[in-house]
ZALO-314759 format. One record per residue: residue in three letters; z, y, x of N, C-alpha, C in turn. Coordinates in steps of 0.02 Angstrom, whole numbers, padded with zeros to 5 digits. Example, Ala and Ser with C-alpha at 12.3 -4.5 7.8 and 13.67 -1.06 7.14 Angstrom:
! residues 2
> res/nzz/nyy/nxx/cazz/cayy/caxx/czz/cyy/cxx
> ala/00390/-00284/00660/00390/-00225/00615/00390/-00165/00660;
> ser/00354/-00112/00642/00357/-00053/00684/00394/00002/00645;
***
This chain:
! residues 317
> res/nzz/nyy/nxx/cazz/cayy/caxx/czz/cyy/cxx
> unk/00000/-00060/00041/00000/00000/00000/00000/00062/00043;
> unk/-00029/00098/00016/-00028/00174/00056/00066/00198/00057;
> unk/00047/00247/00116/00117/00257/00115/00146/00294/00065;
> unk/00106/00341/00008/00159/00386/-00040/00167/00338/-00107;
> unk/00119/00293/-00122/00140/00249/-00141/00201/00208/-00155;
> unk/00219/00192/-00082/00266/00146/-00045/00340/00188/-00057;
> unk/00333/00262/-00050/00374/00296/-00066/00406/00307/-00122;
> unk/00329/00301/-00178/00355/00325/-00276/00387/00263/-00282;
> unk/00380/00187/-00245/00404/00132/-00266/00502/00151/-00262;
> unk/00501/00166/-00198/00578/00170/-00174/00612/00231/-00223;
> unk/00591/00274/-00224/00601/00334/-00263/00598/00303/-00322;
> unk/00576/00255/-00377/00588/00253/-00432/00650/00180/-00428;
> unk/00655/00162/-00391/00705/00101/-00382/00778/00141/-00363;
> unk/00783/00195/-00313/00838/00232/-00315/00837/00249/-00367;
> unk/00813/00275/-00420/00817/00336/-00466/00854/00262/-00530;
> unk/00815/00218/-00529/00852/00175/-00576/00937/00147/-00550;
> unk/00932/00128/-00485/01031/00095/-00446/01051/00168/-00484;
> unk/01051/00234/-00466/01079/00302/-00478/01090/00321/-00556;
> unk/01033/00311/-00598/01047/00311/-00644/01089/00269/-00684;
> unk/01074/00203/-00688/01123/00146/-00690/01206/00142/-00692;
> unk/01232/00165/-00587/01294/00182/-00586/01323/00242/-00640;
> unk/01276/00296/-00630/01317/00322/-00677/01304/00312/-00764;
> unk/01278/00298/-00792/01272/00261/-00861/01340/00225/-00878;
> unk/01335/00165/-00833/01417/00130/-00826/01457/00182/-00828;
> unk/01442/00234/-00776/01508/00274/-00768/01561/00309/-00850;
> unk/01484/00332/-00863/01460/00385/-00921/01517/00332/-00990;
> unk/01496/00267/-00972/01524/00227/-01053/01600/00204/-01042;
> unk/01611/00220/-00975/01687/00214/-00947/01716/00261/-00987;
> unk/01684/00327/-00986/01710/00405/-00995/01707/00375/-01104;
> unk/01683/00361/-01115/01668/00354/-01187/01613/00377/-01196;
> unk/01576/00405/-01179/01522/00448/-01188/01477/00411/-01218;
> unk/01457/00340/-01207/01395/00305/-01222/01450/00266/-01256;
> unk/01402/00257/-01317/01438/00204/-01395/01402/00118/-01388;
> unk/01421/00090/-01411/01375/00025/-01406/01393/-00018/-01348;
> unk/01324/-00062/-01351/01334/-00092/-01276/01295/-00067/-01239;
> unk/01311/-00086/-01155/01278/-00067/-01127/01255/-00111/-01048;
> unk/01208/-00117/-01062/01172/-00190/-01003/01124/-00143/-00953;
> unk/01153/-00162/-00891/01156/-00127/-00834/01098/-00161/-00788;
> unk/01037/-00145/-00741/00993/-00163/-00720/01003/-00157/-00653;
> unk/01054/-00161/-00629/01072/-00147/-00555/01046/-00217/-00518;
> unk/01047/-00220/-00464/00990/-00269/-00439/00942/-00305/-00461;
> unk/00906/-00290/-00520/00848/-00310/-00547/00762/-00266/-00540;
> unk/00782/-00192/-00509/00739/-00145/-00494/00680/-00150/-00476;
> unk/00662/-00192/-00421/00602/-00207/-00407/00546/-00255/-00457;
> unk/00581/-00272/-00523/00547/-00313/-00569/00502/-00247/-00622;
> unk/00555/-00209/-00624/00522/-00157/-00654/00467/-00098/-00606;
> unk/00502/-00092/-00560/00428/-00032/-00523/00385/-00080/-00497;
> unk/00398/-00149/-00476/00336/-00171/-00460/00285/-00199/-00531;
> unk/00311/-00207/-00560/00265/-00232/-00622/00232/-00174/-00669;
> unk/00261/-00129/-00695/00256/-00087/-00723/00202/-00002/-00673;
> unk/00203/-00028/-00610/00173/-00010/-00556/00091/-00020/-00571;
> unk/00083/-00090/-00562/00014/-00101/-00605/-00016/-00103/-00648;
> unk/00014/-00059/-00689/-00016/-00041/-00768/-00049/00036/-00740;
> unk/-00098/00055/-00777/-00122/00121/-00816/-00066/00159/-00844;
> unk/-00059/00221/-00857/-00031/00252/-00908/-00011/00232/-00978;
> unk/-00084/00210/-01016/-00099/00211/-01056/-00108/00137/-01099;
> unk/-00085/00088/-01045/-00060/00021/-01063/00016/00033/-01074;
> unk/00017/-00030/-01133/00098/-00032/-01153/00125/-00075/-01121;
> unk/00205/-00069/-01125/00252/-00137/-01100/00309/-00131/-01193;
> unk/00314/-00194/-01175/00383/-00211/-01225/00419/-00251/-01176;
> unk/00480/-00224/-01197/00544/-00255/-01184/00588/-00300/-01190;
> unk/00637/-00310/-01153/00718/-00311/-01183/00766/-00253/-01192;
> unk/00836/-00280/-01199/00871/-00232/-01197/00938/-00208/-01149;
> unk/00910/-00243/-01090/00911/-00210/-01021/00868/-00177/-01006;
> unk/00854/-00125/-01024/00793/-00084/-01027/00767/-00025/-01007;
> unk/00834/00008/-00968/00842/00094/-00949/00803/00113/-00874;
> unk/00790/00038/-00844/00726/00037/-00777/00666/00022/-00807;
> unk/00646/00019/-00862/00556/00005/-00882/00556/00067/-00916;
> unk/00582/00095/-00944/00579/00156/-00972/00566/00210/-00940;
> unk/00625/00215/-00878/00624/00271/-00810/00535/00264/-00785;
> unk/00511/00214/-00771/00452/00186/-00741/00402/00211/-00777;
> unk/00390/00174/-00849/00353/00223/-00878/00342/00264/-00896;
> unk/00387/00312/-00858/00362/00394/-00856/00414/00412/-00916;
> unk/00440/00380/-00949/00503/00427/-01002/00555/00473/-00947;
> unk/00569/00539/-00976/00614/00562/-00945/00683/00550/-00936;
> unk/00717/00549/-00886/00782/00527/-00883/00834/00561/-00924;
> unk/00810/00647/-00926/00850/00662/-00993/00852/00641/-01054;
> unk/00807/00620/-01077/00778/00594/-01140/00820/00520/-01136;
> unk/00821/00478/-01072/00855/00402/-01075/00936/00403/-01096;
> unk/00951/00469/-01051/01023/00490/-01030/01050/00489/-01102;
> unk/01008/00532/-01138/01005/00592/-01195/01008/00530/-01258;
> unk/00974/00480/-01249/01003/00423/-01283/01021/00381/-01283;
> unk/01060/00363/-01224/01132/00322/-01209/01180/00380/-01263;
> unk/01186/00420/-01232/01233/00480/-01273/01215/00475/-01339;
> unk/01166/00447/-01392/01168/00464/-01445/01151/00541/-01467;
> unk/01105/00575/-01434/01124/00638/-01448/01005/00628/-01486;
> unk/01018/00704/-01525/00953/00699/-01556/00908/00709/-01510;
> unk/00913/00737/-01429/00853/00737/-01397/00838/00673/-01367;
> unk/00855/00633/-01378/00833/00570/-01355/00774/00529/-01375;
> unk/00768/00456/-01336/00678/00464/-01329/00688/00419/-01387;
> unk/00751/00393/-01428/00719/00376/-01501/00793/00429/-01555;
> unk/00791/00472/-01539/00825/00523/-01567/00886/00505/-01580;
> unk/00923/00472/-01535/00978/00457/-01529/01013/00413/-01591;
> unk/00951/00379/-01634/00936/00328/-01645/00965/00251/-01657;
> unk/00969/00256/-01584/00925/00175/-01550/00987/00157/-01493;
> unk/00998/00199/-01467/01044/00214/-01405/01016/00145/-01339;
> unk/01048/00105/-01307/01058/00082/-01250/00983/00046/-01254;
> unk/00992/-00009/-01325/00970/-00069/-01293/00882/-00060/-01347;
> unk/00885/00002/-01374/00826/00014/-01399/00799/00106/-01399;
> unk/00762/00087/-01329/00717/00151/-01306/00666/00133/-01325;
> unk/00624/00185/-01353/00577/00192/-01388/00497/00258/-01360;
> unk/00462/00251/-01331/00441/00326/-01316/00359/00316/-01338;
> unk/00340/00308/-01372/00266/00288/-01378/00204/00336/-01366;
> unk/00230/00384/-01325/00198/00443/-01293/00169/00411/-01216;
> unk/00217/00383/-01200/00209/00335/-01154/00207/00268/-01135;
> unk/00206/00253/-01206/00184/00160/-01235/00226/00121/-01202;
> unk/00304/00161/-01200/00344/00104/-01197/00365/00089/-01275;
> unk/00354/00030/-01289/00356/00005/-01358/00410/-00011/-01395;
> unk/00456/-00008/-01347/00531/-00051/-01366/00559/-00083/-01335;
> unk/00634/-00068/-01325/00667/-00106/-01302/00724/-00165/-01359;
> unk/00718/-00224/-01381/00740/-00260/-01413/00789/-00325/-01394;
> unk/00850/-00294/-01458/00918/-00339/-01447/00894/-00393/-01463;
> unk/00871/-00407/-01493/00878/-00482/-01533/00802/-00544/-01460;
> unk/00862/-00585/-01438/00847/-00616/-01382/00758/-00653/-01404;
> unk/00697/-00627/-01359/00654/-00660/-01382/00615/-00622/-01437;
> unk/00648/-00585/-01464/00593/-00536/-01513/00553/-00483/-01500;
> unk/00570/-00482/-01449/00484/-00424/-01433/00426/-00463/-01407;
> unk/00441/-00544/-01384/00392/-00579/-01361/00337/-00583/-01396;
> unk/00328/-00586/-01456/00286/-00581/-01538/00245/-00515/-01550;
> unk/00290/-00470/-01519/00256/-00391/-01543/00235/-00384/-01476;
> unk/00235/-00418/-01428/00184/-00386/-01382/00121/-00412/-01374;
> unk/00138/-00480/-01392/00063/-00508/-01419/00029/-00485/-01473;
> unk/00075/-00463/-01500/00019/-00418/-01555/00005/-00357/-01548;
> unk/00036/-00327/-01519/00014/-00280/-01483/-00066/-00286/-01459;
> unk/-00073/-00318/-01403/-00109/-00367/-01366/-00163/-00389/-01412;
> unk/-00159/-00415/-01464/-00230/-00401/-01509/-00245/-00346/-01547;
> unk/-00214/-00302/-01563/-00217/-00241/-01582/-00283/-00227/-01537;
> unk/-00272/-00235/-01465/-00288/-00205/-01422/-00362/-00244/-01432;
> unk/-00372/-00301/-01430/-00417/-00345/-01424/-00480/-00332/-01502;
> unk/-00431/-00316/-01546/-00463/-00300/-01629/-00496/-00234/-01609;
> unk/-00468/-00203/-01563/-00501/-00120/-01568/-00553/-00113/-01518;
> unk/-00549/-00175/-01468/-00596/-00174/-01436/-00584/-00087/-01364;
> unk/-00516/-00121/-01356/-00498/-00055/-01293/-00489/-00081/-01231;
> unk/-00502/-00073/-01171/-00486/-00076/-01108/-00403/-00072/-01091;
> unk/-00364/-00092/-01132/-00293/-00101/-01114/-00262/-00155/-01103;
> unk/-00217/-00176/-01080/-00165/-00199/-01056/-00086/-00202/-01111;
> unk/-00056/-00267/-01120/00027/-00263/-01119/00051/-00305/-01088;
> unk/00109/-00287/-01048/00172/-00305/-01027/00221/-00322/-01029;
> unk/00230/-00378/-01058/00283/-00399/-01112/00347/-00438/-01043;
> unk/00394/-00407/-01063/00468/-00431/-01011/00512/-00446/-01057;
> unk/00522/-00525/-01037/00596/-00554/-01079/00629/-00586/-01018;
> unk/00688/-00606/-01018/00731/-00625/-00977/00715/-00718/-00992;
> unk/00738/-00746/-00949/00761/-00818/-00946/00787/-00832/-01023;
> unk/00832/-00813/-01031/00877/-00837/-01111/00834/-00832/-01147;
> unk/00772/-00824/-01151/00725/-00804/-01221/00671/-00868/-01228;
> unk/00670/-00898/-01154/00615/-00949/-01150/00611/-01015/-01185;
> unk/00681/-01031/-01218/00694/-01074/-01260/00710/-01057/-01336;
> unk/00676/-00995/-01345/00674/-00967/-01413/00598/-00998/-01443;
> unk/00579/-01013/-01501/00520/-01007/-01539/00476/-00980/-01540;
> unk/00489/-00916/-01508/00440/-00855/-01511/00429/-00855/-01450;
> unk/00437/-00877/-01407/00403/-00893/-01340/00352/-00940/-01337;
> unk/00390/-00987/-01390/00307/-01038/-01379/00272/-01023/-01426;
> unk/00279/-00992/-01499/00255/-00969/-01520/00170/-00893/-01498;
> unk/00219/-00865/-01480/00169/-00826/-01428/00123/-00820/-01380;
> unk/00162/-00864/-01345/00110/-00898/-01297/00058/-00947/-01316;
> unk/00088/-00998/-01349/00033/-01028/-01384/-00040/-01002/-01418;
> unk/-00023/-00926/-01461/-00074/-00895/-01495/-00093/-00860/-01443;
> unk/-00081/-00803/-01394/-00100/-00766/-01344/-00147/-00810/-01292;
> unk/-00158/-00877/-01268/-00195/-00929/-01250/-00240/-00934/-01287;
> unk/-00238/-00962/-01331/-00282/-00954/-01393/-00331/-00907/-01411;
> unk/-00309/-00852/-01406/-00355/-00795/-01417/-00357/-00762/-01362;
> unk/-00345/-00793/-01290/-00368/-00756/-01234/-00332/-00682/-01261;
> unk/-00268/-00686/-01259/-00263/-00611/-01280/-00239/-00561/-01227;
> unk/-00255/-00489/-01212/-00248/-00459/-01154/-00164/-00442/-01127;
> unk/-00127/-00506/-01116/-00049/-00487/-01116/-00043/-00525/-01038;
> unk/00015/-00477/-01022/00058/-00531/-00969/00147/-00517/-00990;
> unk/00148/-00603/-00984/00216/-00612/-01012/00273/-00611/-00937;
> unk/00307/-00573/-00925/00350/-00556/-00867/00429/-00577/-00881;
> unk/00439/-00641/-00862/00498/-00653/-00871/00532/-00631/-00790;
> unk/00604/-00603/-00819/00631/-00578/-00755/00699/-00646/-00757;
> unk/00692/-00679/-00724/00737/-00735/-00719/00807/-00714/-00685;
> unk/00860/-00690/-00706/00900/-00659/-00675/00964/-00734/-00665;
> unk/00953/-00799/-00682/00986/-00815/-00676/01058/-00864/-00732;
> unk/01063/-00805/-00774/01109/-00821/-00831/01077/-00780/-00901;
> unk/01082/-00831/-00950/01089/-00789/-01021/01160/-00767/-01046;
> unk/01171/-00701/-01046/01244/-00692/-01057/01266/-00717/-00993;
> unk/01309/-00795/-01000/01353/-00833/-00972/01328/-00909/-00961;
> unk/01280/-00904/-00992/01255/-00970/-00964/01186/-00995/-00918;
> unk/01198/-01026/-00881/01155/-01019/-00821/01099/-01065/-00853;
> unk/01032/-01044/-00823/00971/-01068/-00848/00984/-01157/-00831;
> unk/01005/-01160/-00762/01010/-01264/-00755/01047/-01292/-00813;
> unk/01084/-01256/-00861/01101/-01295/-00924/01106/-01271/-00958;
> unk/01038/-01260/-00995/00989/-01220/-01050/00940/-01247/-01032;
> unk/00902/-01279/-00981/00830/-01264/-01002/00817/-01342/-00956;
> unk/00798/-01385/-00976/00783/-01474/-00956/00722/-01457/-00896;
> unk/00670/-01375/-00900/00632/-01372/-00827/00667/-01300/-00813;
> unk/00699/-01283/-00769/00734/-01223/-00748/00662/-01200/-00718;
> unk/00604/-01204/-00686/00564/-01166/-00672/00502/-01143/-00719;
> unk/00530/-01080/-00757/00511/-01049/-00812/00412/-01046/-00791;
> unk/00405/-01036/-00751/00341/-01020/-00730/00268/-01085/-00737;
> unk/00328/-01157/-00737/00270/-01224/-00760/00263/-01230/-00824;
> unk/00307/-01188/-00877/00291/-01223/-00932/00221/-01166/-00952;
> unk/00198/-01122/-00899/00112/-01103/-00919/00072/-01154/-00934;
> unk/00071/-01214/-00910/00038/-01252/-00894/00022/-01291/-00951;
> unk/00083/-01287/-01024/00082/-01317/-01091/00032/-01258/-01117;
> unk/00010/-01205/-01111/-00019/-01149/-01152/-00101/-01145/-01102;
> unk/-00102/-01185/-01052/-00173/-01191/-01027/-00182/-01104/-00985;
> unk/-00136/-01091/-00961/-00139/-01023/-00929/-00123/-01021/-00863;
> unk/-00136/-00961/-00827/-00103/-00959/-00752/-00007/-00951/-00758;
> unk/00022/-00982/-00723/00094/-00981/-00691/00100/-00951/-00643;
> unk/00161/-00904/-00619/00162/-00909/-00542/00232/-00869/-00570;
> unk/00286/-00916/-00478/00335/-00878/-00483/00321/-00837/-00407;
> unk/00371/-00774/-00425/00368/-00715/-00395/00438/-00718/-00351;
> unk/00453/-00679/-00285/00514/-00659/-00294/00520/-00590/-00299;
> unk/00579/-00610/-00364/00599/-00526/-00412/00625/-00487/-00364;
> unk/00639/-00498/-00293/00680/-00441/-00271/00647/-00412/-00203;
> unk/00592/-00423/-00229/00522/-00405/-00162/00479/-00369/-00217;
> unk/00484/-00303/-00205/00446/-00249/-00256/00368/-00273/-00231;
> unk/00345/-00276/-00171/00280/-00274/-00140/00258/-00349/-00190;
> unk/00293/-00396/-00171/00283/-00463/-00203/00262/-00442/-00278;
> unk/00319/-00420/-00320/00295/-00425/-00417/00245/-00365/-00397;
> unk/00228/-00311/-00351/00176/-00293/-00369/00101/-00311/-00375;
> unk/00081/-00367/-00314/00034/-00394/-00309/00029/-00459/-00362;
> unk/00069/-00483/-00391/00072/-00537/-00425/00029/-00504/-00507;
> unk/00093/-00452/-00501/00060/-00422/-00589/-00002/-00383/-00576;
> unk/-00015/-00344/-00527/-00099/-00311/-00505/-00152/-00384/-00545;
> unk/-00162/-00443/-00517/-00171/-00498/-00543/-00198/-00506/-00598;
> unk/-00127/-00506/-00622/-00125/-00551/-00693/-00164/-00485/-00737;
> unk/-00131/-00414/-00727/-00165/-00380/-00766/-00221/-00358/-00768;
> unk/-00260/-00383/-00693/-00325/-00367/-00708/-00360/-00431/-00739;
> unk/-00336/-00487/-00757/-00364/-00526/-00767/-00355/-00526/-00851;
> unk/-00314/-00504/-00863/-00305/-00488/-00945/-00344/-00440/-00954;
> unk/-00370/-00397/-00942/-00409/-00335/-00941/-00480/-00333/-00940;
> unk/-00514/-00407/-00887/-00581/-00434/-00902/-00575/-00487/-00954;
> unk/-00537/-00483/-00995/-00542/-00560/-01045/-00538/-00599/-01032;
> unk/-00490/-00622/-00975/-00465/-00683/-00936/-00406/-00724/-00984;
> unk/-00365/-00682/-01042/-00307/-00691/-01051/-00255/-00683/-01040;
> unk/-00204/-00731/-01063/-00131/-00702/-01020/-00095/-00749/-00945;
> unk/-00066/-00719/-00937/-00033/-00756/-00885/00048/-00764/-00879;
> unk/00076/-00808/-00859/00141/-00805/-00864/00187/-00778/-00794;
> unk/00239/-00753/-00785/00268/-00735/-00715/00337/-00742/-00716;
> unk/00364/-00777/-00667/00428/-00808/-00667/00440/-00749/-00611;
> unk/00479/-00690/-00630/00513/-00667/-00563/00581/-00669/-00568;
> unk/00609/-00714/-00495/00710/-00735/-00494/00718/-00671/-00467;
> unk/00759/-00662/-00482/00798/-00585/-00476/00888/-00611/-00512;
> unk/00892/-00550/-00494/00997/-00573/-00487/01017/-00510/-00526;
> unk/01069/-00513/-00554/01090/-00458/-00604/01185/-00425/-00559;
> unk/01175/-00380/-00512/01229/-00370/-00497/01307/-00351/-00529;
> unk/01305/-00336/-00577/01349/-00318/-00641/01343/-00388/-00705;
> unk/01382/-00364/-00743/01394/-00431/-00784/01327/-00424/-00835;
> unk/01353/-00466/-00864/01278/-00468/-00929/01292/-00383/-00969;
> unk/01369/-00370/-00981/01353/-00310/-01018/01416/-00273/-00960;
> unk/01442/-00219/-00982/01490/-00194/-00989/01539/-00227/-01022;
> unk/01574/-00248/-01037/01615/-00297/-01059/01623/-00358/-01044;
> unk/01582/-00374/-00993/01567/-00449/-00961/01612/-00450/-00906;
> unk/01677/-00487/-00905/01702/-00493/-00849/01696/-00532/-00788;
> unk/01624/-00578/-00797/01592/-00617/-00774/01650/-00683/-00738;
> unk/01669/-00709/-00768/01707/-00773/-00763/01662/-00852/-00751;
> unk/01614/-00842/-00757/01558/-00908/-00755/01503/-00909/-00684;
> unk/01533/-00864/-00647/01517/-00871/-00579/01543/-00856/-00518;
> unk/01520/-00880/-00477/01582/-00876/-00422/01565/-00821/-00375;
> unk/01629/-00781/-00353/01613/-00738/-00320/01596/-00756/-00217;
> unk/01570/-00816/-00214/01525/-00839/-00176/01444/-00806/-00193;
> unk/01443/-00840/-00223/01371/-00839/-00250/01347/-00755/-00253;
> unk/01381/-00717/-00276/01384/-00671/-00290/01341/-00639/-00212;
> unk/01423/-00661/-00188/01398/-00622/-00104/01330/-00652/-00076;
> unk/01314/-00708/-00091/01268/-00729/-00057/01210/-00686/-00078;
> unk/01211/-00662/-00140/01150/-00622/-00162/01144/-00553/-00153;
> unk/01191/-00546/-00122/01202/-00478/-00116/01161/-00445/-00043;
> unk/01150/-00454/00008/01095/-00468/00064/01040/-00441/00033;
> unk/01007/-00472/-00016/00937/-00463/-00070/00939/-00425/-00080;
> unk/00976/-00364/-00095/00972/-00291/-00143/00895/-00292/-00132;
> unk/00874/-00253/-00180/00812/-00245/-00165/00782/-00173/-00157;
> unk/00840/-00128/-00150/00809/-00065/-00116/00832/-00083/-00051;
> unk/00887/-00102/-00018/00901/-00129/00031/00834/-00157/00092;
> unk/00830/-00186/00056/00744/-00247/00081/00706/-00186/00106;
> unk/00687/-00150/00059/00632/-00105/00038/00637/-00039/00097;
> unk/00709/-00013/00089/00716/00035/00157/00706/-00009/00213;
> unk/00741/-00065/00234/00709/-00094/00287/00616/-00091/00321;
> unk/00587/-00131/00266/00536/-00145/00265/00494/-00045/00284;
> unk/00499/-00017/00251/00460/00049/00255/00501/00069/00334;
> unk/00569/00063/00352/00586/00098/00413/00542/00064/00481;
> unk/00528/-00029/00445/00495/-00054/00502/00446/-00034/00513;
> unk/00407/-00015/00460/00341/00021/00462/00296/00071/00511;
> unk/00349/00113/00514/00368/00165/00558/00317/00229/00544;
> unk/00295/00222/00459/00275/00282/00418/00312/00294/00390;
> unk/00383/00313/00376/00432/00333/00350/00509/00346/00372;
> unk/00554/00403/00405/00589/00391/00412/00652/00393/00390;
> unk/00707/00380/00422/00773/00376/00373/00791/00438/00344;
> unk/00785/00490/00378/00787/00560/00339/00769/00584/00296;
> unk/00687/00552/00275/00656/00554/00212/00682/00509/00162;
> unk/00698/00453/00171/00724/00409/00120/00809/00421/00090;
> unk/00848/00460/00163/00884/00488/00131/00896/00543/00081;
> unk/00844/00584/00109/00831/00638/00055/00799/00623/-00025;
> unk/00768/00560/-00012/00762/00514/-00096/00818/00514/-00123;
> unk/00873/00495/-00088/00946/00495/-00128/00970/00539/-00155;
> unk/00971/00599/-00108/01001/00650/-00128/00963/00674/-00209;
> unk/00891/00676/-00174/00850/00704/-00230/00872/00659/-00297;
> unk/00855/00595/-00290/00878/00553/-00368/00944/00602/-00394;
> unk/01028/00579/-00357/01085/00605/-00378/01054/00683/-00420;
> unk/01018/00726/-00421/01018/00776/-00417/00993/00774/-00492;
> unk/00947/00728/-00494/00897/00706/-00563/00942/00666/-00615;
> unk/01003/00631/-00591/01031/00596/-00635/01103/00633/-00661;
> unk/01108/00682/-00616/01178/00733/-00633/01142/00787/-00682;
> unk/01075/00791/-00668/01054/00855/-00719/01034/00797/-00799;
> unk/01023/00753/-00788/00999/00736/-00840/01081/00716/-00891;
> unk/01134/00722/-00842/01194/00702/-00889/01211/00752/-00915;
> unk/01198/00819/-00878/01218/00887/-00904/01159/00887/-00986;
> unk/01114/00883/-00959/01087/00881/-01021/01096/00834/-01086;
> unk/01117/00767/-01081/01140/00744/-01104/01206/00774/-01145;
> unk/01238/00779/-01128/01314/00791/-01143/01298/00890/-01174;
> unk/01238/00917/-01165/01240/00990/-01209/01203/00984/-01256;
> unk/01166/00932/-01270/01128/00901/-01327/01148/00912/-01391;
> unk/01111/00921/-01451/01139/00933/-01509/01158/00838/-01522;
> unk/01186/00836/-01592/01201/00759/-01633/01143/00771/-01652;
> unk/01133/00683/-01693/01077/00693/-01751/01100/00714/-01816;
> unk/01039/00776/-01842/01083/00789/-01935/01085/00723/-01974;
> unk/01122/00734/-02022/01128/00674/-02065/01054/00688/-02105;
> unk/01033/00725/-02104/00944/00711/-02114/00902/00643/-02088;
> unk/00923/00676/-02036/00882/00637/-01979/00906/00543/-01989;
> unk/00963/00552/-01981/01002/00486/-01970/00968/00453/-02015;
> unk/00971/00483/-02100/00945/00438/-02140/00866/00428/-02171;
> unk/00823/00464/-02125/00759/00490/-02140/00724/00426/-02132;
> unk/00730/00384/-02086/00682/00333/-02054/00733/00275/-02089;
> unk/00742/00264/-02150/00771/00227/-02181/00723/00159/-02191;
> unk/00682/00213/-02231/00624/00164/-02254/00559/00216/-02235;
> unk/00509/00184/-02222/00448/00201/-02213/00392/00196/-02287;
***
């Protein structure tokens, strides 16, 4: 990759660890209502994947969701702004944590219910195919979703109709609390492509360069009417499943062992070896992020509420 490139990668991976810590911080304070599921060492799944899209291609979600959002160009006040619940937010404070919404920038949704956006991004995905457009979706569910219905469901029809999707599972490891080796009879999410007659491949999630070249790929191959493809990227979730997760179902071995991986960690390495980038500049990424995530709390927190207009307007359509 060119080097400013190489740079927006690190710069949007700080900007998500930064935003993140303080989010947690923010729901410590009370500030953020709900739950709230934290993307801290999972970063490089989102800027590298979401990297090889267009603008103007969509992604759907989960609802660990506040790094695909940052990525696709939603503003961080606007993310901040609806963690807070407040009406400037990017689904008007709404939706809050685990459902960002910005369709200005075709992020489509972020969705609680485990496995349900897998469906709407394939349809999405023929939308796209019915209208006869040069686009792309990006559909990201976690591990816990792969033994839902609507996974094989989806995949099954998206094969079928060659439809222009790539399905991005970010394998972090555990659903909630339970680890994929007892949940799932093939723990390597990436062979069961092979039941839907499609390409597989696993990635590693914590090598941004890696999910970038993997999804470059798949999405250009959805894009000439190749179909979909499936992507297993392992990635590690440094924080519990939520805020409230005191994480009791793993050992703080394991933990450490993954901890080495950070994946901005890797990433400053890798660019310092380079020797087109130096530590001064990448420190000044930091500073710069902190600067972007303290203004976006200020804004957050001077935000109006939503009127009880509003609240009850999008009742029914």
């Amino acid at each position: 990759m060119e080097r400013e490139q190489r740079l927006l990668f690190y710069r949007q991976m700080v900007l998500i660890r930064k935003f993140e810590d303080v989010a947690g911080e923010m729901y410590g304070r009370g500030h953020v209502g709900g739950f709230l599921h934290l993307y801290i060492g999972e970063e490089a799944c989102a800027v590298g994947a979401v990297n090889a899209l267009r603008h103007e291609d969509y992604i759907v979600t989960h609802y660990r969701d506040h790094g695909h959002a940052l990525v696709k160009g939603c503003s961080p006040r606007a993310v901040m702004a609806e963690l807070f619940g407040k009406a400037t937010g990017v689904s008007s404070g709404m939706g809050g944590s685990m459902h960002l919404f910005c369709p200005i920038n075709r992020m489509m949704g972020g969705y609680a219910i485990v496995g349900g956006g897998i469906p709407l991004g394939a349809g999405i995905a023929l939308g796209i195919q019915h209208l006869g457009q040069d686009l792309v979706c990006l559909n990201f569910f976690g591990d816990g979703a792969v033994n839902e219905g609507t996974f094989h469901e989806a995949l099954n029809l998206a094969s079928l109709w060659k439809l222009p999707v790539v399905f991005f599972c970010e394998n972090n490891q555990y659903a909630m609390g339970t680890a994929l080796s007892r949940s799932s009879a093939v723990p390597e999410i990436y062979k069961r492509a092979e039941a839907y007659a499609i390409p597989g491949q696993q990635v590693d999630g914590m090598d941004v360069d890696a999910v970038y070249r993997a999804t470059v790929d798949a999405v250009e191959r959805a894009r000439r009417g190749g179909g979909p493809t499936l992507i297993e990227a392992i990635t590690y979730r440094f924080k519990g499943h939520s805020m409230a997760d005191a994480v009791m179902y793993r050992s703080r071995q394991e933990e450490e062992t993954w901890r080495p991986r950070d994946p901005i960690a890797l990433f400053r390495d890798q660019l310092l070896l380079s020797g087109t980038v130096t530590a001064a500049e990448l420190d000044a990424i930091g500073v710069e992020q902190d600067a972007v995530v303290a203004d976006a709390v200020r804004y957050a927190e001077e935000s109006p509420e939503p009127t009880l207009e509003k609240m009850f307007g999008d009742v029914y359509a």
